[in-house]
C-alpha positions in Angstrom: -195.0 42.7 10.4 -194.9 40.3 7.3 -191.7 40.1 6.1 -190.5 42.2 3.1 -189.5 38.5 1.4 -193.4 37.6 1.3 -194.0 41.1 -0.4 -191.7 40.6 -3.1 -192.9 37.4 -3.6 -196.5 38.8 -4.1 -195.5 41.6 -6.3 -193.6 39.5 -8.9 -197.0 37.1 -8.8 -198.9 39.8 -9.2 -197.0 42.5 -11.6 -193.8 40.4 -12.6 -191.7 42.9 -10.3 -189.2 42.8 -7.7 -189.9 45.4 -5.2 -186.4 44.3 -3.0 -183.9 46.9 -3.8 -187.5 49.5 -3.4 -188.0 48.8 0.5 -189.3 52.5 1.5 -191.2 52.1 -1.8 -192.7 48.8 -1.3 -193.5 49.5 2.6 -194.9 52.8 1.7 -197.6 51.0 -0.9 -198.4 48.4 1.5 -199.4 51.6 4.6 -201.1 53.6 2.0 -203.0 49.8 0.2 -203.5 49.0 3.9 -204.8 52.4 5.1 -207.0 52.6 1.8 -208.8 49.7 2.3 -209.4 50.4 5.5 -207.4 47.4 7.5 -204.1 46.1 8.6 -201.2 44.6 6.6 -202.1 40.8 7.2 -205.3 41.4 5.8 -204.0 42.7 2.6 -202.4 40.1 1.9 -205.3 38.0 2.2 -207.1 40.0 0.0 -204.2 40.1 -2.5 -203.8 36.2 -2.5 -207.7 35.8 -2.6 -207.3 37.9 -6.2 -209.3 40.9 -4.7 -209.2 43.0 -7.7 -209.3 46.9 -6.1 -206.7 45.5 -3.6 -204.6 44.9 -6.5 -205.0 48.0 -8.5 -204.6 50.5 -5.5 -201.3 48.4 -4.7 -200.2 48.9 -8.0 -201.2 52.5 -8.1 -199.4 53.1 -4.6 -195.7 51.4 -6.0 -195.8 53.2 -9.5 -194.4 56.3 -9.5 -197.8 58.1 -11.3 -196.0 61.0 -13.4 -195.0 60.9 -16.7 -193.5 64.2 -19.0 -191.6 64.3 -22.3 -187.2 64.0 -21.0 -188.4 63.0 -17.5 -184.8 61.2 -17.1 -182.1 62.6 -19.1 -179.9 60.1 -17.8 -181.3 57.5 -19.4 -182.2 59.9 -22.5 -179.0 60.4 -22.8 -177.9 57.0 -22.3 -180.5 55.7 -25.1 -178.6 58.4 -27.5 -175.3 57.7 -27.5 -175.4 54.1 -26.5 -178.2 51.8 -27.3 -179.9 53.4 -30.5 -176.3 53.3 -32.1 -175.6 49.8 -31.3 -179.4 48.2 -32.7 -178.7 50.1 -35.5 -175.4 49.3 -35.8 -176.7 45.4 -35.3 -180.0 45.5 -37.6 -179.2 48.9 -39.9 -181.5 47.0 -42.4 -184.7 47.0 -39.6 -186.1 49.3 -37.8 -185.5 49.7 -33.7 -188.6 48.8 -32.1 -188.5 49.9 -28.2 -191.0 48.9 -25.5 -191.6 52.0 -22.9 -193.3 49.7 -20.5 -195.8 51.4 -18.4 -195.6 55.0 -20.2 -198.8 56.1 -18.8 -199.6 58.6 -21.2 -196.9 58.3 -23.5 -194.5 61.0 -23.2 -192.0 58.6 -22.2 -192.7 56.7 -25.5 -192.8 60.1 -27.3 -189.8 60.9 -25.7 -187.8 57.9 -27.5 -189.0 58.5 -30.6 -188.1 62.8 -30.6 -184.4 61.7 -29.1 -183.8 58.6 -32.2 -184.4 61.4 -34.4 -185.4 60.0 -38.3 -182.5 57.3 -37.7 
């Protein structure tokens, strides 16, 4: 077994993430790459460091969480409300807050920013 150190080295070359503090997640997308493409973990990573292009998009697609839906964590909904609108506005009230929803899929996530900021 190729140790979960190599892994996360691979997935912040590849996708500029740390997979670390995500072991079942990142061992689960290497089985499911692995078993996908039809052979074994060491392999994988050969194909991954040779730049094998499906390799990397069914890796990608195996540690993403693939669902997306307008409030789909009201945590950090709630968090964005009370805390970090306020405080750019309160920093820039002049400008308005522009907010990257990195990998929204489809965009409720975006969406979902924009309903909770209201017209501030």
């Amino acid at each position: 077994m190729i140790p979960l150190s190599v892994w996360d080295e691979r997935t912040r070359s590849l996708f500029g993430l740390s997979m670390l503090a995500h072991e079942p997640r990142l061992r689960d997308a290497i089985t499911r790459t692995a078993s996908a493409i039809g052979v074994g973990e060491a392999a994988l990573l050969a194909r991954l460091d040779a730049g094998d292009r499906r390799a990397e998009g069914l890796f990608a697609d195996a540690l993403t969480i693939g669902e997306t839906y307008f409030f789909r964590d009201p945590d950090q909904i709630d968090l964005y409300r009370r805390v970090l609108l306020p405080d750019a506005l309160a920093r820039r009230p002049d400008r308005p807050v522009v907010v990257c929803s990195a990998g929204s899929a489809s965009g409720e996530e975006a969406y979902t920013l924009a309903i909770a900021g209201g017209s501030k």
